[in-house]
C-alpha positions in Angstrom: -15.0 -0.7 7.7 -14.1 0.6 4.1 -11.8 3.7 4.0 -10.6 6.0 0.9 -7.5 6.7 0.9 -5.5 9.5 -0.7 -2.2 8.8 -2.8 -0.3 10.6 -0.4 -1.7 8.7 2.4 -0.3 5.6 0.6 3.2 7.0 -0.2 4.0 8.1 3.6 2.8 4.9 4.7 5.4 3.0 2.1 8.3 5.3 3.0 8.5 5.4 6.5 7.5 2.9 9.5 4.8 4.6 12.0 1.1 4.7 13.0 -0.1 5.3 9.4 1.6 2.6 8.2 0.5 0.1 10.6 -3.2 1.9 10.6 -2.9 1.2 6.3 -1.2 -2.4 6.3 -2.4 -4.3 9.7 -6.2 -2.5 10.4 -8.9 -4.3 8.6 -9.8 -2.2 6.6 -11.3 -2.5 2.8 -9.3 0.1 1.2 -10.3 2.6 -1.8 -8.0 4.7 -4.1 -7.9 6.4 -7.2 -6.8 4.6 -10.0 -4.6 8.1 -10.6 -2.5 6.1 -6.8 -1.2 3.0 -9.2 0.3 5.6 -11.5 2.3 7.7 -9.4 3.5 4.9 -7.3 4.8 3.2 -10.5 5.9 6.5 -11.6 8.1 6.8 -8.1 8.7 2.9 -7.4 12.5 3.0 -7.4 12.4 6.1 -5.3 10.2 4.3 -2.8 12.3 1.8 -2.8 15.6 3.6 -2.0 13.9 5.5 0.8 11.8 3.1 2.5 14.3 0.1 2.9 12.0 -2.5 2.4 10.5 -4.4 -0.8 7.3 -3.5 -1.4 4.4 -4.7 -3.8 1.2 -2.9 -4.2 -1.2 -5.2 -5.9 -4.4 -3.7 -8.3 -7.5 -5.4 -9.7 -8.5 -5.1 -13.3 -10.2 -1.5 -12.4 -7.5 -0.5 -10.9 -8.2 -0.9 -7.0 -5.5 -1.3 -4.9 -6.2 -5.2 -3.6 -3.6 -5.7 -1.9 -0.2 -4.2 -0.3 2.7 -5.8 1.0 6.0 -5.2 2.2 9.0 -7.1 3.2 10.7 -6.2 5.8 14.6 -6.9 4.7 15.6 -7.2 8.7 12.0 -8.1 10.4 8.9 -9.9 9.4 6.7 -9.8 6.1 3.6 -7.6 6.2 0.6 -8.4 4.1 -2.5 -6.7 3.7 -5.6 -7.6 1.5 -7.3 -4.2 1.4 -10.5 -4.7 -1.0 -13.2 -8.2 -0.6 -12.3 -11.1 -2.8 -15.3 -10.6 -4.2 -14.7 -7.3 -5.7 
């Protein structure tokens, strides 16, 4: 299934654990965004950090697509999600 999904969407699901973050990192899901998303989450990176808890590393291809998320969790597991084809 390929989804596009807004900056916003992407932001809540890095700040806070809950169903949109688990929907975002563990469905799968090819996932679309705006090349405007790799922007503002640069832009508000250490912000992100300080309010979710947990290291997190949003990966783009050369166009810009978000490829891949992941997050590590400091006290739990290490989440990975490869969101676009390896082919793209």
């Amino acid at each position: 299934m390929e989804i596009v999904v807004d900056t916003n969407i992407i932001i809540s699901a890095l700040l806070r654990e809950g169903l949109t973050r688990r929907i975002i990192f563990l469905a799968p899901f090819e996932m679309y965004t705006v090349p405007f998303a790799k922007s503002e989450i640069k832009k508000h990176r250490n912000e992100l950090l300080d309010k979710s808890g947990d290291g997190i590393i949003v990966k783009y291809n050369s166009k810009g697509v978000v490829v891949g998320i992941e997050i590590l969790f400091l006290s739990k597991q290490k989440a990975v999600l490869d969101v676009v084809p390896e082919e793209i």
